[in-house]
C-alpha positions, 0 to 999 in steps of 0.5 A, spaced: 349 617 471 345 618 477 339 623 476 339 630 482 334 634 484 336 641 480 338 644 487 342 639 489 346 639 482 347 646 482 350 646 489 354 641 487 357 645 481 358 651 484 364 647 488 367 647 480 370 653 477 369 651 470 364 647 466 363 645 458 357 648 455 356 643 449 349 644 444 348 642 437 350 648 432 347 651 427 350 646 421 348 640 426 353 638 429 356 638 436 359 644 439 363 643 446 366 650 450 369 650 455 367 656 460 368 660 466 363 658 472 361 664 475 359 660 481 353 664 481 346 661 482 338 663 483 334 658 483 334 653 478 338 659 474 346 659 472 350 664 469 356 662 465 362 666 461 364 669 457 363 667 450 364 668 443 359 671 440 360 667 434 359 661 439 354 663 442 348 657 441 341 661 439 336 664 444 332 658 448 336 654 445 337 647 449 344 646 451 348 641 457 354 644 461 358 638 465 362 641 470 368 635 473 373 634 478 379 628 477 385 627 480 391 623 476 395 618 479 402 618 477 402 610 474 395 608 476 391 612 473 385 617 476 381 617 482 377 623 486 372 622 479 366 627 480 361 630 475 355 633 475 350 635 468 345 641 468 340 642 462 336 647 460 334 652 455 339 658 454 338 665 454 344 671 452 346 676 458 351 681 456 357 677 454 354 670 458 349 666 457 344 665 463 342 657 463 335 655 467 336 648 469 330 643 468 334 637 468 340 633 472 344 628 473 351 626 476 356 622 479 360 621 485 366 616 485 365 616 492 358 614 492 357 610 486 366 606 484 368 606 477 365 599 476 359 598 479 358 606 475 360 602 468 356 596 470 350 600 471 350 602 464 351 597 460 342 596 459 343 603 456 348 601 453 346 595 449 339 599 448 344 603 444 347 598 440 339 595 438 337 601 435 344 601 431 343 593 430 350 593 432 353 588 438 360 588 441 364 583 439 371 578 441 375 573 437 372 567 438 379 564 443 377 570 448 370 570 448 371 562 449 375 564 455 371 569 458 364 564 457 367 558 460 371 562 466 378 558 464 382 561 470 377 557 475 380 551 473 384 551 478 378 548 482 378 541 478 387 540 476 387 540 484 382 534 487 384 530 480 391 532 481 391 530 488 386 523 486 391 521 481 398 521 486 394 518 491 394 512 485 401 513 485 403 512 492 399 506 492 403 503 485 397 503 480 397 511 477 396 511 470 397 516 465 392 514 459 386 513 464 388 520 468 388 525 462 382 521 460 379 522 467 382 530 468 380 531 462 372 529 463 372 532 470 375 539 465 369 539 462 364 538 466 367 544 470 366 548 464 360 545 462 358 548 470 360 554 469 356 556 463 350 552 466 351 557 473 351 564 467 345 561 465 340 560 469 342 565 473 341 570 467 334 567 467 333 568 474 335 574 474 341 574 479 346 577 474 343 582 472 341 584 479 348 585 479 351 592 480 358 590 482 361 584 479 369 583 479 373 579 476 372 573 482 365 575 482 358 575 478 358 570 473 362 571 466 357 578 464 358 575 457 350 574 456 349 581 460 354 585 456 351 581 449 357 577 447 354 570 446 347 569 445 343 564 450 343 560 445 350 559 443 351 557 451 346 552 451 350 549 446 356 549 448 354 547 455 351 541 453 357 539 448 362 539 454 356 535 458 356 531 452 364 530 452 364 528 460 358 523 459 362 520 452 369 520 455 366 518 463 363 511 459 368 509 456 373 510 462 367 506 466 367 501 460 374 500 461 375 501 468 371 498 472 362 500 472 363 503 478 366 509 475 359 511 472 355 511 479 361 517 481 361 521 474 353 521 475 353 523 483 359 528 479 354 531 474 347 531 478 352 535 483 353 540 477 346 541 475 343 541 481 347 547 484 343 552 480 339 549 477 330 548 477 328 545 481 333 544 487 337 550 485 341 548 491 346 554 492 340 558 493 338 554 499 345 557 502 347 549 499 353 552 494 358 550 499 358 544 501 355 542 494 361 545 492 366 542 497 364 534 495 363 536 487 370 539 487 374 534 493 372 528 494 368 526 487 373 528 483 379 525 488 375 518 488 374 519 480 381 519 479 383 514 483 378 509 481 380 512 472 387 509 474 386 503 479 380 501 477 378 500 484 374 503 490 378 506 496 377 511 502 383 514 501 382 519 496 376 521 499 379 523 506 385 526 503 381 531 499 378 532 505 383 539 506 382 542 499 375 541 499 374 546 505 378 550 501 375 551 495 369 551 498 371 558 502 372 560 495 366 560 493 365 563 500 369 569 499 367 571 492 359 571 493 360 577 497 360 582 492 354 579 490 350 579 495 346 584 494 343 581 487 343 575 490 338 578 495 335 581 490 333 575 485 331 571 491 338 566 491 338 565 498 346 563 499 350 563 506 352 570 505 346 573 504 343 569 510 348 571 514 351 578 517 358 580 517 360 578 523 358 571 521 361 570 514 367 572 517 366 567 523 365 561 518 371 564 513 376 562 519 372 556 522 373 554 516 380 554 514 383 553 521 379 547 520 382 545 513 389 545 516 387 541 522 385 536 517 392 536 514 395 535 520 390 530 523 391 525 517 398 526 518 397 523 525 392 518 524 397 515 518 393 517 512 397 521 508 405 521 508 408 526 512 411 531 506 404 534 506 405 538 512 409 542 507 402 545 505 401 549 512 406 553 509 401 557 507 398 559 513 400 566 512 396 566 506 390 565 509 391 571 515 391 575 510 384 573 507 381 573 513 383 580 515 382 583 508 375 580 509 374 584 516 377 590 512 374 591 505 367 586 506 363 592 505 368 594 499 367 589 493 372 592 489 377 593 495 376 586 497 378 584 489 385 582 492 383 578 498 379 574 494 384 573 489 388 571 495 384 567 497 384 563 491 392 562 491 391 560 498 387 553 495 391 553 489 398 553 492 395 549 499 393 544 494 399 544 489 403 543 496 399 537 498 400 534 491 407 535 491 408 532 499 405 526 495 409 526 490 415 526 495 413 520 499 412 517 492 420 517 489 423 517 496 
């Protein structure tokens, strides 16, 4: 909770018409009564009652009282959540108890949501968890789930995908080499994701951080304690280790010329957030994210199956990787305030509202005209017109991002729609190939 001026509190207690006294009793534990607010106030004086006399704490005796608001949403849960705490000594007054308020604090759901509250707890509540030598603990699937950000694979199934069926149409797809190639690109991708928690953890970014979602802020497991730093470092450098291993033996196998694209891979990943290019902090993250995740994981698949060089791959990943970009776009929104704060300069720092919403629906008019464009100009088979039929999809983004830019927690399902709408445009795009392919 938020400290109050001692005015303000009782202003706003005052609104209430009950509060809970809470003290330690005389055996040493805990005694909470509800009470009656008389709603008078003096000063930094409030009148309580009445009480029991065998509850009554002792005269001077430092009590707290908690006055709260709450609405319940039948099947959703509470809104309207409102609190504010007064302590001070106590003092008996006929059947009462007279409080002169010293301290305060409290908490307005309209002023600071729920999540950005809990958020705000969490060094308080790690403090807590020190002095009593305890930590928070997951199962190991879940923690693993959470540090890698799993969900987020999406990004890589459809580039690699999409490489793969391209190989395909061409007659030279291979399913040894292009697991082999998708599970190398996995594991840079997760090997990424824990890099990014890192050193954004060591600069500061995350932890300035107030309102992070589901979509948005990094994992949160250093933050909240889950994993040490140390425990991430060595599982980032495994999955590195990983890709590098199963990326030489492809290159081996497959042609050299695959080491030069799996190196420009993993020189992306690292120089996105990492000293001293850090290049997401020079608003690079985009098109950073855009090449990693389009055409060098699309030209890596391909060239895993084929054993050779094309363009194709590379122009047919030219949509998703727009896509995919708006992605990361979209979800640094919430964080734009602790990027600031932590000096990572990304686009959505740098620019105003107006212009992040400008560049969202510059951006995504831009990957759909790319679909039908290579359908004009022959690179692609026609089936891949089937992708603009998410086209709705990407309406909807862009009006939750001009209704809720200002709301990290009501953007949540823009952004998750905004991931569908590179998921399901990716997935569509693969299947038109895959059509053209059996046709």
């Amino acid at each position: 909770m938020a400290k109050l001026e001692v005015a303000d509190a009782i202003s706003r207690a005052q609104t209430y018409p009950h509060a809970v006294l809470a003290y330690v009793g005389p055996d040493g534990y805990p005694v909470n009564i509800a009470v009656d607010f008389t709603g008078s106030a003096t000063g930094a004086v409030v009148d309580v009652g009445a009480l029991d006399p065998d509850l009554r704490p002792a005269d001077g005796q430092e009590v707290e009282l908690t006055f709260s608001h709450i609405r319940p949403q039948p099947g959703v849960g509470y809104d309207e959540r409102r609190y504010v705490n007064l302590w001070g000594p106590a003092t008996p007054t006929g059947a009462g108890l007279r409080v002169a308020v010293r301290r305060a604090s409290g908490w307005d759901e309209a002023d600071t949501p729920f999540f950005e509250y809990a958020e705000r707890g969490v060094p308080a509540g790690r403090d807590y968890l020190d002095e009593l030598g305890a930590r928070p603990r997951l199962s190991g699937l879940w923690t693993v789930f959470l540090a890698t950000r799993l969900p987020f694979l999406t990004a890589t199934v459809i580039p690699v995908g999409l490489g793969g069926v391209v190989a395909a149409r061409d007659g030279a797809f291979h399913t040894l080499w292009f697991v082999l190639a998708l599970v190398a690109a996995i594991a840079v991708h997760l090997g990424l994701n824990m890099a990014n928690d890192l050193f954004d953890d060591a600069n500061g970014a995350d932890a300035a951080n107030v309102t992070p979602t589901p979509f948005s802020g990094g994992s949160r497991v250093l933050q909240y304690g889950l994993v040490t730093r140390r425990a991430m470092v060595t599982g980032c450098a495994t999955l590195y280790a990983v890709a590098v291993g199963l990326g030489l033996f492809l290159a081996a196998e497959r042609g050299w010329g695959l080491l030069w694209i799996g190196a420009v891979g993993i020189v992306l990943s690292l120089a996105y957030s990492a000293p001293p290019l850090r290049l997401v902090h020079r608003g690079l993250g985009e098109p950073v994210t855009a090449l990693g995740f389009g055409p060098v994981m699309a030209l890596g698949a391909y060239f895993a199956c084929t054993g050779r060089w094309s363009w194709q791959p590379v122009l047919a990943s030219l949509p998703v990787a727009l896509l995919i970009a708006l992605v990361l776009y979209v979800n640094q929104i919430p964080d734009r305030a602790g990027d600031a704060a932590s000096g990572k300069r990304t686009l959505i720092v740098r620019f105003s509202a107006a212009q992040v919403q400008t560049g969202y629906a510059v951006t995504v008019v831009g990957a759909f005209v790319c679909i039908v464009a290579e359908v004009v100009a022959g690179v692609t088979p026609a089936w891949t017109l089937l992708a603009l039929a998410t086209l709705p999809l990407a309406w909807r983004v862009w009006n939750g991002l001009r209704a809720h830019y200002g709301d990290p927690y009501a953007l949540m399902p823009t952004m998750q729609s905004n991931i569908l709408l590179h998921l399901l445009t990716g997935l569509l795009f693969v299947l038109g190939y895959v059509i053209a392919v059996v046709s």
